[in-house]
Every structure is written in structure tokens, then in C-alpha cells.
NUSESE-250308 format. One record per residue (C-alpha): residue in three letters; residue number from 1; x, y, z. Coordinates in steps of 0.02 Angstrom, whole numbers, plus 50000, padded with zeros to 5 digits. Layout:
<sekes>
SEKE code pos     u     v     w
SEKE  Ala NUM     X     Y     Z
...
</sekes>
This chain:
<sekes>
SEKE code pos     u     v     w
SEKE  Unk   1 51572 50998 50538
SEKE  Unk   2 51430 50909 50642
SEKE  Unk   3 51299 50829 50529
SEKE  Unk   4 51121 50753 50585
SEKE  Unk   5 51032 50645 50482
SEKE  Unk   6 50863 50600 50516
SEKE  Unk   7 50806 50428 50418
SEKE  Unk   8 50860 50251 50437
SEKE  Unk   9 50821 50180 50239
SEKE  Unk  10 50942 50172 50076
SEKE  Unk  11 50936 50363 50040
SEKE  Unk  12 51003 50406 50227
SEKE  Unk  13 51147 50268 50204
SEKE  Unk  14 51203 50354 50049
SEKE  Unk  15 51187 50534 50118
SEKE  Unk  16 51265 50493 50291
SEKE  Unk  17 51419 50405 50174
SEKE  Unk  18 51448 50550 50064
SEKE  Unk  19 51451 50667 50218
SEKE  Unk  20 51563 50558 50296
SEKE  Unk  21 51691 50593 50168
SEKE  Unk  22 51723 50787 50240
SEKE  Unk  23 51612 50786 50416
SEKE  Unk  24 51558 50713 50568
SEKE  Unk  25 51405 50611 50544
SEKE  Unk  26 51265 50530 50657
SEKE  Unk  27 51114 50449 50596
SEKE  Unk  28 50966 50423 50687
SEKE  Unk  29 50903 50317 50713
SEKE  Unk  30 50989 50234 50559
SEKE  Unk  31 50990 50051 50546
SEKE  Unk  32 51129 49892 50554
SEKE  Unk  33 51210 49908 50393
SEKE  Unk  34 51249 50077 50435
SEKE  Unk  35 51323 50050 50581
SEKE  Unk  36 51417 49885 50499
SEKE  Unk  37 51503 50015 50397
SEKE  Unk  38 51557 50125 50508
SEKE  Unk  39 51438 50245 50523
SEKE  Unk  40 51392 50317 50703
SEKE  Unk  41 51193 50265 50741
SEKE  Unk  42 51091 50335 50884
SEKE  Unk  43 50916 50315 50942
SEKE  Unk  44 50907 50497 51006
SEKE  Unk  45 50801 50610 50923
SEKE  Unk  46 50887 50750 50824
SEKE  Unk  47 50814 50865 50946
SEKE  Unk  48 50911 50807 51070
SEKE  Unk  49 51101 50810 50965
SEKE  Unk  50 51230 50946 50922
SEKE  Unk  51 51236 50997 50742
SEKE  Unk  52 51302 51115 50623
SEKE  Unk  53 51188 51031 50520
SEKE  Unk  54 51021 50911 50513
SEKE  Unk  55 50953 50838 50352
SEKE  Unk  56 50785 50774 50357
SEKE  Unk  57 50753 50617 50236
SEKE  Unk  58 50585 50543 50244
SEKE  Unk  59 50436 50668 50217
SEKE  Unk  60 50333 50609 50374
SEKE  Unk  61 50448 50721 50485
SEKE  Unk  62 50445 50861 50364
SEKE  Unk  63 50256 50864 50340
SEKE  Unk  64 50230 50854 50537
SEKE  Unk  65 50363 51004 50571
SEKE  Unk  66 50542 50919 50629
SEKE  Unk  67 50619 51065 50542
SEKE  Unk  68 50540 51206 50634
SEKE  Unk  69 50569 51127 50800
SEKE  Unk  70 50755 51112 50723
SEKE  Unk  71 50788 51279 50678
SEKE  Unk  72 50693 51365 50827
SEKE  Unk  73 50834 51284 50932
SEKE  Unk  74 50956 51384 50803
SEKE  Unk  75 51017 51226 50702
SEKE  Unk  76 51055 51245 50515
SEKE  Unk  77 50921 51135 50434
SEKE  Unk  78 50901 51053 50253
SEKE  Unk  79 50722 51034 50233
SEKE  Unk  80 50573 51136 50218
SEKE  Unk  81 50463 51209 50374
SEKE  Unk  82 50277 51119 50350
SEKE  Unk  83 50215 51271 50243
SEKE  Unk  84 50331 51227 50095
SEKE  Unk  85 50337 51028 50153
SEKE  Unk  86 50138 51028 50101
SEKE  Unk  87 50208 51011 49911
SEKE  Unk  88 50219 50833 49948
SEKE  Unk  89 50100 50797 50097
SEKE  Unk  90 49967 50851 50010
SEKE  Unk  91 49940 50811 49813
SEKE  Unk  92 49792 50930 49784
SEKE  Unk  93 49883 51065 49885
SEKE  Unk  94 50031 51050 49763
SEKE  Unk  95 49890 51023 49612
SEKE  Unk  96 49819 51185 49649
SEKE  Unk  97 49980 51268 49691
SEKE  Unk  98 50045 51216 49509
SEKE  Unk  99 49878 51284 49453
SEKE  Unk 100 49940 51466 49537
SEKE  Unk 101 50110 51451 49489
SEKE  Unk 102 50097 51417 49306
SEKE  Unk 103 50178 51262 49310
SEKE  Unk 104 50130 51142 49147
SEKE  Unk 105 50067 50996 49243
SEKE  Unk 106 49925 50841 49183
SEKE  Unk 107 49742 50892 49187
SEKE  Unk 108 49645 50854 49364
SEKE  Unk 109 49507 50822 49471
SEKE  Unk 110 49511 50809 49656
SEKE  Unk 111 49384 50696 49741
SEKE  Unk 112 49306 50639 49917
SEKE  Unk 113 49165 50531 49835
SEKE  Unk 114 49152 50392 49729
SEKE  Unk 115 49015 50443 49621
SEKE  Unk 116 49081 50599 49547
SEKE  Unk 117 49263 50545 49539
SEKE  Unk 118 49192 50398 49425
SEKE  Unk 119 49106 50523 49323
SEKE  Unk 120 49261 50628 49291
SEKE  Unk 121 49356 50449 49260
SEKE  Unk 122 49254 50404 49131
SEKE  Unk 123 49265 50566 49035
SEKE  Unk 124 49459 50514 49029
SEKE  Unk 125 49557 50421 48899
SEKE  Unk 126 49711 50311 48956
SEKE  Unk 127 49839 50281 49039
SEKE  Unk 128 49711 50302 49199
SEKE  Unk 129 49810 50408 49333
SEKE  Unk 130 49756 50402 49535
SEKE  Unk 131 49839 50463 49664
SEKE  Unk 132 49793 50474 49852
SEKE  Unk 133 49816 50633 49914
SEKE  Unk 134 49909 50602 50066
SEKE  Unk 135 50082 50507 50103
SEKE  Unk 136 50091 50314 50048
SEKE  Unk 137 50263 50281 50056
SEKE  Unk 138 50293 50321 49856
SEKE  Unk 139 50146 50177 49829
SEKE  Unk 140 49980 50270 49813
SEKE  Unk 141 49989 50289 49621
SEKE  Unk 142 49891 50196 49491
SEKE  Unk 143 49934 50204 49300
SEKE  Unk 144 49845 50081 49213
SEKE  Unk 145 49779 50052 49048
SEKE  Unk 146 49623 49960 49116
SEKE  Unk 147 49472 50069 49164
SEKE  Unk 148 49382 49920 49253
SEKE  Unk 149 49548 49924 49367
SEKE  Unk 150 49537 50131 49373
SEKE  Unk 151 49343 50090 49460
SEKE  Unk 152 49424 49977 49574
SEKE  Unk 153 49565 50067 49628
SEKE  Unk 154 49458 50238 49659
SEKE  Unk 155 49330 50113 49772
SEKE  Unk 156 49472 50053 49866
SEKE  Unk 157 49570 50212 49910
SEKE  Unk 158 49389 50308 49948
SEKE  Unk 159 49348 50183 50056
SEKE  Unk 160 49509 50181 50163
SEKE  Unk 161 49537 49988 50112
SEKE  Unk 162 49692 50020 50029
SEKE  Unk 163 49771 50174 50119
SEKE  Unk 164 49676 50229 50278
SEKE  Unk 165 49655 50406 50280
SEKE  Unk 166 49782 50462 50133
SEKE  Unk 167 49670 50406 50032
SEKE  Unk 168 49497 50496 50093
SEKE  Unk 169 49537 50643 49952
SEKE  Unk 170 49595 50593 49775
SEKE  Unk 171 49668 50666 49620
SEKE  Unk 172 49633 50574 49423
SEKE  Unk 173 49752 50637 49317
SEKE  Unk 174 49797 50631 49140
SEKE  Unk 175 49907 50503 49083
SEKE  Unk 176 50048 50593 49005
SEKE  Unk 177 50154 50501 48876
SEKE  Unk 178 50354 50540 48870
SEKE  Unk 179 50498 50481 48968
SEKE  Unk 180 50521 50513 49137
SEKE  Unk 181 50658 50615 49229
SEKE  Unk 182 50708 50645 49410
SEKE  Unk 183 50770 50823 49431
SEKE  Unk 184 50830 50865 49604
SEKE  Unk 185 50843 51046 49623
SEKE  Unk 186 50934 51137 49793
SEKE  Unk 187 50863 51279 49846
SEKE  Unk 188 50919 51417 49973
SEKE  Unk 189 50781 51524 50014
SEKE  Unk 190 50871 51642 49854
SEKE  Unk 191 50966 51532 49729
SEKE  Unk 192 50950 51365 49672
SEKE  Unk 193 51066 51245 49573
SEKE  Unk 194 51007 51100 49472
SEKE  Unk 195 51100 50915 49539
SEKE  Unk 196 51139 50793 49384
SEKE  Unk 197 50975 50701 49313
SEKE  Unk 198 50927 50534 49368
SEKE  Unk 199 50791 50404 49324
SEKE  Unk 200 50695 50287 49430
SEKE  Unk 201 50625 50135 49377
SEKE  Unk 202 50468 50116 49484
SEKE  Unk 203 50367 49960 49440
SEKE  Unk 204 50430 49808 49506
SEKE  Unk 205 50421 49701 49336
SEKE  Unk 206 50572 49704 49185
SEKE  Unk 207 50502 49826 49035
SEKE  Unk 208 50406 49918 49180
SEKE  Unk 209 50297 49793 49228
SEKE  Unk 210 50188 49738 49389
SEKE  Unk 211 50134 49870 49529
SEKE  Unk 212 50236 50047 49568
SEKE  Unk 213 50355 50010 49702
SEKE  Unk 214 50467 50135 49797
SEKE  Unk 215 50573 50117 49684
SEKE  Unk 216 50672 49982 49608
SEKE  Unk 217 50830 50049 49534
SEKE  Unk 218 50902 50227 49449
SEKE  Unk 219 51055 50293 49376
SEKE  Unk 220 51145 50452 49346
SEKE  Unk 221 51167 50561 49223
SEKE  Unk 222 51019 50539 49088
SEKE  Unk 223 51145 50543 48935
SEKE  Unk 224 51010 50580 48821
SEKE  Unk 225 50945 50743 48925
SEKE  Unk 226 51031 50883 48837
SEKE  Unk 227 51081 51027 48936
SEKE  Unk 228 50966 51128 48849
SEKE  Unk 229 50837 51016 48907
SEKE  Unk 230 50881 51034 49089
SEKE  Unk 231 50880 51239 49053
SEKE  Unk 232 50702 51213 49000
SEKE  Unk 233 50642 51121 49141
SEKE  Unk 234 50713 51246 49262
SEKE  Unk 235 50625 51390 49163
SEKE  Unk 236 50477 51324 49146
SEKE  Unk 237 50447 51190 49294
SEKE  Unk 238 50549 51272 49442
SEKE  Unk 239 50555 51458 49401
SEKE  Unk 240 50387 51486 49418
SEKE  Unk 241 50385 51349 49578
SEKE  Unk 242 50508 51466 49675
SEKE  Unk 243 50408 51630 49608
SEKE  Unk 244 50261 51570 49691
SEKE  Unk 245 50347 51492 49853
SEKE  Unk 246 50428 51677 49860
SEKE  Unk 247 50246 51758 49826
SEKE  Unk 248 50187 51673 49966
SEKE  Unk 249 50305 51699 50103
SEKE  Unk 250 50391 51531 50113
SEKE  Unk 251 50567 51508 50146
SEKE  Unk 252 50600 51371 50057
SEKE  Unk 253 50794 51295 50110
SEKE  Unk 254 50809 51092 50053
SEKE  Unk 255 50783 50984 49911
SEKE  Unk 256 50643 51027 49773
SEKE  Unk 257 50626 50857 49687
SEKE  Unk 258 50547 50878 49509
SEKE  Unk 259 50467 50723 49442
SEKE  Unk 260 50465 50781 49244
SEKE  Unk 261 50386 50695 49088
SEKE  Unk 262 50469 50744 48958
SEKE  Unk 263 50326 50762 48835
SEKE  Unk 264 50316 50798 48636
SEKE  Unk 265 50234 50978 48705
SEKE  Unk 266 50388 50993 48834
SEKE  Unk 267 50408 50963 49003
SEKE  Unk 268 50273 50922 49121
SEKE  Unk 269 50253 50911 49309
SEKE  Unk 270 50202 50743 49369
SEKE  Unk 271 50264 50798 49552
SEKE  Unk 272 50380 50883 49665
SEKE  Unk 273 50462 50766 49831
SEKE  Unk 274 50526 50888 49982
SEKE  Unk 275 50665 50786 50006
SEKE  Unk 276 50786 50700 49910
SEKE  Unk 277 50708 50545 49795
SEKE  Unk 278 50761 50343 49856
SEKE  Unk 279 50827 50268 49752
SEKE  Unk 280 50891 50417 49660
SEKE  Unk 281 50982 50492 49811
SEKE  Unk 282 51100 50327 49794
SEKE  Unk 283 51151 50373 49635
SEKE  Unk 284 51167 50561 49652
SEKE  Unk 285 51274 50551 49794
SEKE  Unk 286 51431 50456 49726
SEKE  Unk 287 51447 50593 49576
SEKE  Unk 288 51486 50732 49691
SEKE  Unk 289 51617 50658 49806
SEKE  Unk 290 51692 50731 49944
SEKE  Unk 291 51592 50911 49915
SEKE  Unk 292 51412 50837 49986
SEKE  Unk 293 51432 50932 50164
SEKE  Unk 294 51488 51086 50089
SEKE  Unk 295 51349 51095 49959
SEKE  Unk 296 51231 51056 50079
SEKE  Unk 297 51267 51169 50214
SEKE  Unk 298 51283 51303 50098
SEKE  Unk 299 51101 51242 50041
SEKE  Unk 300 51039 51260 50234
SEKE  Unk 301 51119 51414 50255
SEKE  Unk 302 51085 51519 50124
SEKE  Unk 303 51247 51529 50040
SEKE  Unk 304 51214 51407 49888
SEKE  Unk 305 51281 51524 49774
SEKE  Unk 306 51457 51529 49843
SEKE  Unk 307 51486 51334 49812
SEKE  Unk 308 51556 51281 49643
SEKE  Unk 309 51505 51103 49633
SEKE  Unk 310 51523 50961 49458
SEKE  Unk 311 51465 50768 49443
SEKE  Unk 312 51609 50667 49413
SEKE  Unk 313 51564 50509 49315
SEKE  Unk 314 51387 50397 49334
SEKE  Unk 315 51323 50287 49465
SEKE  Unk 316 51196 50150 49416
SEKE  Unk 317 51076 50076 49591
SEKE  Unk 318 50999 49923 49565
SEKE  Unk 319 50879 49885 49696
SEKE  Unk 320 50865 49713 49791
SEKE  Unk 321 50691 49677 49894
SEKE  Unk 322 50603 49534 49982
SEKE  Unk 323 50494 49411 49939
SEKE  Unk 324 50317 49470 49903
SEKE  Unk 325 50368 49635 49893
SEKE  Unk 326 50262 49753 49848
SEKE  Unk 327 50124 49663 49907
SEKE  Unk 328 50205 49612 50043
SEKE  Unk 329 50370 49582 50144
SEKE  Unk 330 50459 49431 50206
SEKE  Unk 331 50578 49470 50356
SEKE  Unk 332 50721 49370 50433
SEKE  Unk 333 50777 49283 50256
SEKE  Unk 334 50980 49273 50288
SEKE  Unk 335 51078 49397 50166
SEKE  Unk 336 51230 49293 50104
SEKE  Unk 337 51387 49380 50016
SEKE  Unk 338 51415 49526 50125
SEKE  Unk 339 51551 49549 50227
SEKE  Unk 340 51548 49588 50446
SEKE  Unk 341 51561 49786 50381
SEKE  Unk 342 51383 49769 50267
SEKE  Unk 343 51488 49805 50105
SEKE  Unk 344 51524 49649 49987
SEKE  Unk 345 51633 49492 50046
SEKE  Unk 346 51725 49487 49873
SEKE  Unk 347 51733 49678 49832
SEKE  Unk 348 51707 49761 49657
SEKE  Unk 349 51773 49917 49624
SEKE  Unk 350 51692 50076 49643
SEKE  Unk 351 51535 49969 49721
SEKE  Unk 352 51439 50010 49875
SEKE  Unk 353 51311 49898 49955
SEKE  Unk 354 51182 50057 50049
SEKE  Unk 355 51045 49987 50183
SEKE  Unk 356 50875 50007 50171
SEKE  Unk 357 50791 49867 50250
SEKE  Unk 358 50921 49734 50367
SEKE  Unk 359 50937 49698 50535
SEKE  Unk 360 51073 49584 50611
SEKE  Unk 361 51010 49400 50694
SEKE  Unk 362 51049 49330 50855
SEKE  Unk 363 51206 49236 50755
SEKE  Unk 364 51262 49410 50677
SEKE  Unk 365 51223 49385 50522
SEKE  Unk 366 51124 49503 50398
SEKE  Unk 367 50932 49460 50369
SEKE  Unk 368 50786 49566 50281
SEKE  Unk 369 50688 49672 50385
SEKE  Unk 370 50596 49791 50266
SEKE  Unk 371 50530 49793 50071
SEKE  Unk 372 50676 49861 49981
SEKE  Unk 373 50827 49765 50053
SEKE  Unk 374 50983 49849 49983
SEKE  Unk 375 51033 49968 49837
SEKE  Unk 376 51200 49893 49752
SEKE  Unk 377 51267 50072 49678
SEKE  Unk 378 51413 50063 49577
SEKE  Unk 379 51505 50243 49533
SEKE  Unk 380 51625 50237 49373
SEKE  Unk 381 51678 50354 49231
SEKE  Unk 382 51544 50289 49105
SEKE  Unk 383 51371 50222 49121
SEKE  Unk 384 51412 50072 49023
SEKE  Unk 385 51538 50025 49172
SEKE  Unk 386 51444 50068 49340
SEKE  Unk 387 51305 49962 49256
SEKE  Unk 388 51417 49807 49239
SEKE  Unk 389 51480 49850 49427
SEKE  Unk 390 51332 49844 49481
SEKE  Unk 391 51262 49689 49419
SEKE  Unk 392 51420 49584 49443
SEKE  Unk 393 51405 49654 49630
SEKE  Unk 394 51210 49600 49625
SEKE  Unk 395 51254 49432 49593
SEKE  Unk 396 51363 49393 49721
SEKE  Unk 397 51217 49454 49840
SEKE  Unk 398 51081 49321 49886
SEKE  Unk 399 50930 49279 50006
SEKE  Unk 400 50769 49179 49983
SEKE  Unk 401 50641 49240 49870
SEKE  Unk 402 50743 49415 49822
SEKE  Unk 403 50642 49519 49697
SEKE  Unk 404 50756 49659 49591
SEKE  Unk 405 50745 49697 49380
SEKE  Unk 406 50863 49654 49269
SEKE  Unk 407 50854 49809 49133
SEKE  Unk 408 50891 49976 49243
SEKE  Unk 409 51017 50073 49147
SEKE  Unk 410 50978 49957 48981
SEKE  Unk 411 50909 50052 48876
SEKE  Unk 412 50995 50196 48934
SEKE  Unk 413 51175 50110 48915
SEKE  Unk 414 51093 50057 48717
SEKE  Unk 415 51229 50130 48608
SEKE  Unk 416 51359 50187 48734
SEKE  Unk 417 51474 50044 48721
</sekes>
């Protein structure tokens, strides 16, 4: 099988790798580590390549209609057309869709002006919730306790200071109170099927502190989310999602990706990605082995159902970023302890070192060229032992001013050993 996939961070490494496994992959435009590891990297548009198969990872592409073009030239395609893909390019869109659908979800207001939108703020009680409407790269949420830093935040996304034009329309939410779950969901158009749960740690801080990143780490399974659990958030999150998608006349073939809080009322909606989550993907991906191409194309070609597909094990990602990040981001810092492939220079097992942000130097060597640098995954039997993996691999891993937490997985791992 030819495979296509479109995306050159973390979550493409780690798709293109498990592909790799059964297929043959090309990424573009994909980036040095990938291509370190021997993974073939092109800077032709997927337009332009042959493919049984193209999987779209960021949402830009998604919300501006990459898949259409992709499947009016006949390809097989994992990822919604833009009618579905508006579920994440637009928050209000997917607010009011929720609304339609049924779909427990926080209370809302949508807003264009400052005056009203601090009207409706005040009439809140904490955590303070705002989100820009439009795409911000996973950093155009708010959750704060202060309502002084609500006011400012509101100002600064209204008035295009902090996000341009994603941030012209805004949503205040609720602060819900629970713990948070990552439930990636494949859907066919007809059937879906649920991929193990995961859990992102998103502020940049230890004990989820500091500003929400892109995401600094995750691991796989939740061992604390019961089956039962994952049975209710399918009938009462996604089951009425796909009702409505159906209702309205969208064929809806790629990854649903839940963001749940699991509240003392049940679950909750905090919001649905079109593609698969980053970090999260880097964990997910190691638990299903060598079946990836085969339960995706099934998922692109409506034949989901026919694929028989278990997690092996846990992964833990832990997530290593520049200087200043989120702020900001230092490039050309030199990345010391990798080997010429990308992958460690002193190799732990069941470890894998996925790209999100390098570059190679005029003296070959790996440098930072992005926010989140690499995600060290480790994949093991227990949780306990892909989290020691992974932070024995972290350490070997160094460049000026490198930014990652300490605690993903710890609480988690509490009690396990």
C-alpha cells in the first residue's frame, strides 16, 4: 500500500512510522528527523503523488479543503471534506452544532465586541474560559482563575493583538471541573470504533502550571477510565455527534477527536479536533503496531467495521521545547545525544525520539527550529515502565534553554508500581 501524509510536526513522524511498519510511506513535506530515520520526505504537494491513501494532519488543510481536492482525483482520504472539518475551524460552529446535537457541553456566549462579552464574563464564576473562535495552533485558550486577566485576555483577542483574525469572534465558557480525557474516535461515514484513551498535559508548568501550550506530554491508556466510562462517552458525547453529522448530510471519514471532562454530572464536551491530537497521536500510535495502515484505510474507505484491531501495552510522550517557548521560540540551539538517524546515540528500549521542530546545520548536526522540539515516546507493557523509558531517554537529550515537565504520567503511574 501507498500512503500520503500531509504534515511535517511530531504527530506526522509518529503516523508516517507506524505506517511504515506494513506500507509505503511519503511525507510531505515532513521535516529532517524524518528523513534521518528513514522515512521518504518530499516537497510535492499531495496533489501531485500516487496514493492508496492520504492522511491529512494539521487542521489548516482540512479547514481550507485538501481533502476534497484529494478525493475528487479518486484518492482514498482520512480526513473530513470542509463541511465536517468546520467542527474545529470554527468554535461557535461546533458550539452551536453541540447545541443541535444534544451533546452535554459547558455553558456559552459567542462575541464580536468587547462590551457585551464583558457583561456576560462578569455574570460568570471561575475558572474563566476564552477561546478564539478560529485556528491558533492549540494556543487560543484561556483558563484562569483571575477575572482581571479574563478582561485582558477578551481585549486582546477582540482587538486582533493576540491572534489576528481568529480571534475577531469569541466564545466564554464555563469552567468545568473534572479530569480531562483525550478520546480519539475513527469514523467511516457508517461505523466508528473508539482508539485507547490518552491524556495531554497542556500547560507548560509541573502541577499544570504557566500558559496552555500545544501540548507538553501524554500517555496511553488512562488506567483509571473504566470501560464503562468509555461506553458512556460514546453514548452520550459521539452518538449524538454522528446523528447530527448524518442529519445533515456530511460524510464524515477521519478522526473525531473528543476532548472530555469527566465531570461529577458525567462527561462533558470541551471540544472535538478533525484530526488526530499532538502529542496524543505519539502515544496512540505505538499501542497498535503493525495494524495502523490497515485500520486506517479501512477508516478512509468505509470498511471500519471489517478490521479487528487491540492496544498492546502503554506509551508515555514527554515533550521537549525551546527556550521561551510558549512565548516564544529560540532556533538553531544544537540538539546533543541523538544519533546521524534522529533516534538516540545510546538507545533505550522500546524508545522513539519523533520530530516536531529540527532542522539539520551546515555541520549536520540537529538544531531547534520550531516550539515543541521532540516527543521522547517510550512503548512498554506497563505504564510504570514506558514512563521510566521515557525519562531515562529524556535525559540523555540536551540543548540550551530546553523547556519540558517533569510529572506527565505521575500521578497516573501513583499506585501502579
Amino acid at each position: 500500500m501507498r500512503v500520503v501524509v500531509v504534515g511535517s510536526g511530531g504527530r506526522e513522524h509518529a503516523l508516517a512510522w507506524g505506517l511504515a511498519k506494513s506500507a509505503h510511506v511519503t511525507v510531505t513535506p515532513g521535516n529532517a528527523g524524518m528523513a534521518a530515520h528513514g522515512l521518504t520526505c518530499t516537497t510535492a504537494p499531495a496533489t501531485e503523488l500516487d496514493a492508496d491513501l492520504v492522511i491529512i494532519g494539521p487542521e489548516q488543510p482540512l479547514v481550507e479543503g485538501l481533502a476534497e481536492e484529494l478525493r475528487a482525483q479518486g484518492k482514498a482520504v482520512l480526513g473530513p471534506n470542509t463541511d465536517g472539518a468546520q467542527l474545529e475551524g470554527s468554535k461557535a460552529f461546533m458550539k452551536d452544532f453541540l447545541a443541535a446535537a444534544g451533546v452535554p457541553t459547558a455553558a456559552y456566549g459567542t462575541f464580536t465586541e468587547g462590551a457585551p462579552a464583558l457583561a456576560f464574563l462578569q455574570t460568570m464564576a471561575p475558572p474563566y474560559v476564552i477561546k478564539t473562535d478560529g485556528l491558533a495552533a492549540g494556543k487560543g485558550v484561556l483558563v484562569t482563575e483571575s477575572l482581571d486577566e479574563a478582561r485582558s485576555d477578551v481585549h486582546h483577542k477582540l482587538s486582533g493583538d493576540a491572534f489576528g483574525a481568529a480571534g475577531a469572534t469569541i466564545i466564554i465558557e464555563e469552567g468545568l471541573i473534572g479530569e480531562e480525557c483525550s478520546l480519539m474516535v475513527l469514523c467511516d461515514g457508517t461505523s466508528v470504533r473508539a482508539l485507547a484513551t490518552s491524556q495531554d498535559f497542556k500547560r507548560v508548568g509541573d502541577g499544570g502550571t504557566g500558559p496552555n501550550t500545544g501540548g507538553m506530554g501524554a500517555y496511553s491508556p488512562m488506567p483509571h477510565v473504566a470501560t464503562d466510562v468509555v461506553d458512556d462517552m460514546m453514548d452520550r458525547v459521539l452518538a449524538p455527534t454522528l446523528a447530527e453529522l448524518r442529519q445533515r448530510g456530511i460524510d464524515y471519514r477521519g478522526v473525531l477527536y473528543a476532548g472530555v471532562m469527566l465531570t461529577a454530572n458525567g462527561p462533558k464536551l470541551l471540544e472535538y479536533n478533525v484530526r488526530f491530537g499532538d502529542p496524543e497521536t505519539e502515544v496512540l500510535i505505538p499501542l497498535y503496531g503493525d495494524q495502523v495502515a490497515d485500520l486506517l484505510f479501512a477508516t478512509a474507505t468505509g470498511r471500519l467495521g471489517s478490521v479487528d484491531v487491540t492496544p498492546s501495552g502503554a506509551a508515555v510522550t514527554v515533550v521537549l521545547a525551546s527556550h521561551g517557548y510558549p512565548e516564544s521560540s529560540r532556533r538553531g540551539d544544537v540538539i546533543t545525544g541523538l544519533a546521524a538517524t534522529g533516534q538516540l546515540a545510546e538507545p533505550v528500549a522500546g524508545v522513539t525520539v519523533f520530530h516536531a521542530g529540527t532542522t539539520l546545520d551546515g555541520e549536520g548536526r540537529f538544531v531547534t527550529n520550531g516550539g515543541r522540539v521532540l516527543a521522547v515516546t517510550a512503548h512498554a507493557d506497563t505504564l510504570v515502565a514506558a514512563r521510566e523509558r521515557a525519562y531515562e531517554a529524556v535525559g540523555q537529550i540536551d540543548f540550551p534553554g530546553r523547556v519540558f515537565r517533569h510529572d506527565i504520567a505521575e500521578l497516573a503511574t501513583k499506585g501502579l508500581a
